[in-house]
N, C-alpha and C positions, 0 to 999 in steps of 0.2 A: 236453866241457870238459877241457882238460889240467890234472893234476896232477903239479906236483913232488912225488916220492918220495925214501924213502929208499933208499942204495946196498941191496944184497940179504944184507948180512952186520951190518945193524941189528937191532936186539932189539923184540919186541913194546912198545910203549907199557905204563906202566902209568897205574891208574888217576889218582893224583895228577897225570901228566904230561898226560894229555888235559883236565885240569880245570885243568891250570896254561896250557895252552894255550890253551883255551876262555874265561879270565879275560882274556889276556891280548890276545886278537882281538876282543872284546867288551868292552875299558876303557872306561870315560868315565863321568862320573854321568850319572843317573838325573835328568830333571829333576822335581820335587815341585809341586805347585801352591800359589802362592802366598799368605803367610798373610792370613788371614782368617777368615771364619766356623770355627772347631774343629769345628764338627757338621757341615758340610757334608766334609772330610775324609775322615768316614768312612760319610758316608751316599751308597749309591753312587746314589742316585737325585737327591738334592738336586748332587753332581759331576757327574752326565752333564748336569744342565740347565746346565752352567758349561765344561764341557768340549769339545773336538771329537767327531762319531761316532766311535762301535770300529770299528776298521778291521776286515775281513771278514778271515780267515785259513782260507784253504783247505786241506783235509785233505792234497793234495800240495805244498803249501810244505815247504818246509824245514825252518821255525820249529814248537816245540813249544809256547809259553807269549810270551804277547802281556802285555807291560807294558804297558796303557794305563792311567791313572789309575782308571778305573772298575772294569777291573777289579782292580785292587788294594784298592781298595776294599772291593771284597766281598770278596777274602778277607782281608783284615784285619777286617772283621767278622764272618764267620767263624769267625777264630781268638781272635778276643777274647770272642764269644759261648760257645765251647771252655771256655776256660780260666777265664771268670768261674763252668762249675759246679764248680770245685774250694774248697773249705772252709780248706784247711789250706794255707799255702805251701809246706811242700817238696813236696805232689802238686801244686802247681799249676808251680812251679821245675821239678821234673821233666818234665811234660809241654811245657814253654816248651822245656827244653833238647832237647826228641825232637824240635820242632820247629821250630828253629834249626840243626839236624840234618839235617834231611832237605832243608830251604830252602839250607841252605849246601851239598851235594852237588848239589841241581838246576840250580841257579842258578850257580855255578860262585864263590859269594860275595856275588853282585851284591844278594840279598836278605836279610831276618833273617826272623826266626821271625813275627812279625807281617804287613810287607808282601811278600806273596805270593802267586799268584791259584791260591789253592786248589783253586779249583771246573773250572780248568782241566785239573789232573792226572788223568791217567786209570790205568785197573789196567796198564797196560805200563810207566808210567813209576816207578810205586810199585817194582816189580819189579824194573826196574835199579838203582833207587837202592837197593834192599837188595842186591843183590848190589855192589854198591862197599862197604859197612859190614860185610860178610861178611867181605872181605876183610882180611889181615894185612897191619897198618900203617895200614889205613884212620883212625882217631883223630885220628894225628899230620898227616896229608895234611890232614885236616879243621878239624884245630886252624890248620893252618897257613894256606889259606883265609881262617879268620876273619880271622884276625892280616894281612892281605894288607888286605882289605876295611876295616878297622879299626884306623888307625894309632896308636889309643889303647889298644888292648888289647896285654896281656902277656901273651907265650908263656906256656902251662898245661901242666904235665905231666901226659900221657893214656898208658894203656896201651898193650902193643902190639897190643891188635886189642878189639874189642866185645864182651863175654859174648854166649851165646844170649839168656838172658833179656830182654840190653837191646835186642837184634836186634829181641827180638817185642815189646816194648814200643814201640817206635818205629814198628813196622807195625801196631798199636791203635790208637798216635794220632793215626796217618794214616786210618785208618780212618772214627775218631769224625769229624774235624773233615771228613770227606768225606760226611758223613751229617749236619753239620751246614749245608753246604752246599748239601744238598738239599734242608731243610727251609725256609730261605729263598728256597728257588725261583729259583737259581744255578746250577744244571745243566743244560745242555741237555737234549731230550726223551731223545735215545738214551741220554747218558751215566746221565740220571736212572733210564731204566727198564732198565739195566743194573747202577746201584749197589743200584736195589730188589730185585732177583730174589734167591733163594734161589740160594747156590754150588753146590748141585746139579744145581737147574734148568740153571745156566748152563752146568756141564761136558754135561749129557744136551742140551743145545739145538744144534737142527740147523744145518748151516752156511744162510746164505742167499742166495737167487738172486739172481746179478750183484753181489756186493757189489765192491766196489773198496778195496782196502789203499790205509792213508793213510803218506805220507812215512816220519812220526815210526816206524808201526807197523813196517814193514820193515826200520827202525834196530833197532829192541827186540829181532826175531826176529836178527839179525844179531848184535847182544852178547849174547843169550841160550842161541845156540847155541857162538860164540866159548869164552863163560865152563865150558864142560863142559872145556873143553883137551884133549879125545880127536879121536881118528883121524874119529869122524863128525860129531862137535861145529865141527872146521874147514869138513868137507866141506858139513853144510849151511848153516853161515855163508858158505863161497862162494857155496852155492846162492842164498840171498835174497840175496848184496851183489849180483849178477849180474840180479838181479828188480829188483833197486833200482837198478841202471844201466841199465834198461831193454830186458832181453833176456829174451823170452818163453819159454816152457817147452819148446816144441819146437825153440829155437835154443839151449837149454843143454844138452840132452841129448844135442844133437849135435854139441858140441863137443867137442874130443881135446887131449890135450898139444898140438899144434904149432899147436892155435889162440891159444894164448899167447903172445907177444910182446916180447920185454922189449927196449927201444932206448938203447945205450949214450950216443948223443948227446943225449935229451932226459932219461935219466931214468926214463920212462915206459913201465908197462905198459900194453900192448892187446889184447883178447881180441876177436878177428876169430870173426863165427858167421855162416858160409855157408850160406845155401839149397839144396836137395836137389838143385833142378837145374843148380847151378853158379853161376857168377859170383862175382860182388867180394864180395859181402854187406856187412853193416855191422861197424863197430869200436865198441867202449867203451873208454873209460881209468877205469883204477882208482886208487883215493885212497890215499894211504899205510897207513893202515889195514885197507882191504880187498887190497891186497898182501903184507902180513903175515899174514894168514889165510888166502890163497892161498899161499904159500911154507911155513906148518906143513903144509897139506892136501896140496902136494905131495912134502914130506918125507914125510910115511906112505904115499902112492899109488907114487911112484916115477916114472919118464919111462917103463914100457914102454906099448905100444901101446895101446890100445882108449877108450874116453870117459872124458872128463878125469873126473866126478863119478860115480864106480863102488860096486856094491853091495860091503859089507862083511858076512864074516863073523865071527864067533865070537872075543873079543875084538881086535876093530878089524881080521881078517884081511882086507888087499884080495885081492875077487875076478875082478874086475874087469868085471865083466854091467855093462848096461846097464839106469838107473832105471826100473822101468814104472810104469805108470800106476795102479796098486795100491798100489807101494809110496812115491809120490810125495803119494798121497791119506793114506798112514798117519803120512809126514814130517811134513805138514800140522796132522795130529791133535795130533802131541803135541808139536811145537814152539808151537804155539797155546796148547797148557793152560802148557807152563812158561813163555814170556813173559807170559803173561795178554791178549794179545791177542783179541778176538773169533773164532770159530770161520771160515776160508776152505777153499775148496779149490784143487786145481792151477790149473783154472780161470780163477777169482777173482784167481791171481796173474800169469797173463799179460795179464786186462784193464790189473790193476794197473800194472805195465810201462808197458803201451802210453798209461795214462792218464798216468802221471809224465812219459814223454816229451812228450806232447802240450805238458801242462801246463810243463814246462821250456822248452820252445821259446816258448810264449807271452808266457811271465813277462821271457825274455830280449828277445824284440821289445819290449815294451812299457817294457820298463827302458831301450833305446835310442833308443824315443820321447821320453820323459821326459828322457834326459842332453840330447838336442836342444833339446828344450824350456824345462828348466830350470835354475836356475847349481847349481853343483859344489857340495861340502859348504866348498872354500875361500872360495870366492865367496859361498859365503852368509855365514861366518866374517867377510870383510870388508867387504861390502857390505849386509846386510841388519840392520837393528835385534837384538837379543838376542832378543825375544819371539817373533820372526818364523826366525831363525837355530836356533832351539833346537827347531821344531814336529815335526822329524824326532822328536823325542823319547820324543813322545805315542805311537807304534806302536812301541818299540821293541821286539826281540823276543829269544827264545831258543830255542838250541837243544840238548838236551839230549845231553849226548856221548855216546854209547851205542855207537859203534865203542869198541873196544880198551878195555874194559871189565876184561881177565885182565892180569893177566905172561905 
């Protein structure tokens, strides 16, 4: 799929601008079900028998958090089961504001502190969204969010960046209400017997056989590596955005400067990875974002000879060896603990690849099925009743920005 990019002497996104853009490709309400029973609202079992099925969202979609009524549902009960063990209002104010906090950074606005589907977030997407509130200026980007979403609220003067303490308060109350989530039997099986494990169990637990890296996951390792802003921190965020375009491990490693591409007529980078015994091989195009971390990586690497993604010495010295298979297994390690992503190996990341591509190609036929088959979003806008007009509504989904995460 082509991507328009930015010219090569644009500046890395920051976090506000990918959230202001993510709001802004994602407008429209939300539609709410209409009123009636108050109990049914927020009971998500009495709304599913009133609603359409959850729609199925496969680990390589795109989408990180599915707005269907039901599940909002639940975490709106959830977060109100939360917040009713507080005693005193300013702890209960407080933990409302951690999170209306964390809901307005994921969502990119589109949510409050209440409706939110909780039980969806997993430990990669906690992870990014502390690293945006880490950041300097984050506050005011957030403040401003609200105020975007909320034509009735008045600009608030906020600091210019988060204390620690409130950093880690905000990741507690994510926490609690993610455990409170489990106790309602809201989790899925993996998420659930992964939120139960002991943090040490979980860092000593072995990778496992054939797992397969999901979309969203490959995003998280991507701004997690991003957000270091070092000479290895770009290099292996090229690595996974190139795993996430679907190019397997023995066709990154063989790649060189000159498999880069960049086409003055479209715009567009393409990273051509030839096969051993020749030929055309295949091309990917990169997204704006993951061309900005290719263009820091190759500001530290330089254009001389040898593979494009080279061992680094002693602080950030390129040396320009080729990655082995030792030290691809150890990349793995520790980019895994700091996104909080599930434990992979090299492996695991070229199934991945070749699973996204399948899964891309499928998604796209089948989307061309459907425009054949059924009227356009205008078409249904004028020709189909509002009830009927608005059904897109009920799956609608997100996806959490997790490119260009840094300045």
């Amino acid at each position: 799929m082509a991507v328009e990019v930015a010219p090569p002497a644009a500046s890395a996104t920051s976090p506000s601008e990918q959230l202001d853009e993510f709001v802004d490709d994602t407008s429209g309400a939300f539609a709410t079900a209409e009123a009636g029973d108050a109990s049914a609202l927020t009971d998500p079992e009495q709304l599913a028998a009133a609603t359409p099925p959850i729609p199925e969202l496969s680990p390589q979609d795109d989408a990180d958090f599915l707005l269907h009524p039901v599940e909002l549902a639940k975490g709106r009960r959830a977060a109100e089961n939360y917040l009713s063990t507080f005693r005193n209002d300013d702890s209960r104010q407080a933990a409302e504001e951690a999170l209306e906090t964390l809901a307005t950074v994921i969502s990119g606005g589109k949510c409050d502190s209440v409706d939110f589907p909780w039980q969806q977030v997993r430990p990669y997407h906690g992870a990014a969204a502390l690293t945006i509130l880490k950041e300097k200026g984050a506050p005011a980007r957030i403040e401003a969010l609200r105020c975007r979403a909320d034509e009735t609220r008045g600009y608030r003067v906020v600091p210019d960046s988060y204390p620690a303490r409130q950093v880690q308060k905000i990741r507690s109350t994510l926490s609690k209400v993610i455990e409170e989530c489990e106790e309602l039997g809201f989790l899925p099986e993996d998420a659930e017997a992964e939120a139960s494990a002991p943090r040490k169990a979980r860092k000593k637990a072995a990778a496992p056989r054939g797992r397969t890296l999901g979309d969203g996951e490959l995003r998280a390792l991507v701004a997690a590596c991003a957000a270091d802003a070092n000479a290895e921190g770009y290099r292996d965020a090229v690595f996974f955005s190139l795993v996430y375009r679907g190019l397997k491990i023995a066709e990154i490693t063989g790649l060189t400067p000159e498999s880069v591409k960049f086409s003055n007529k479209t715009g567009a980078c393409t990273i051509t990875a030839r096969p051993k015994g020749g030929g055309r091989g295949r091309k990917v195009e990169l997204s704006n974002e993951e061309l900005i971390v290719l263009e820091d990586w190759l500001d530290h690497r330089g254009q001389d000879a040898g593979p494009l993604l080279c061992t680094l010495g002693r602080g950030g010295k390129v040396e320009g060896k080729r990655l082995t298979t030792a030290m691809l297994k150890t990349l793995c390690e520790e980019r895994s603990k700091q996104a909080e992503v599930p434990v992979f190996t090299p492996n695991d990341l070229s199934r991945s690849a070749e699973a996204l591509t399948n899964h891309r190609k499928a998604a796209r036929r089948k989307a061309n099925r459907l425009a054949q088959q059924t009227l356009s979003s205008a078409e249904k806008a004028l020709y189909l009743p509002a009830d009927e007009s608005d059904e897109d509504a009920l799956s609608q989904t997100i996806q959490f920005p997790f490119l260009g995460l840094s300045d």
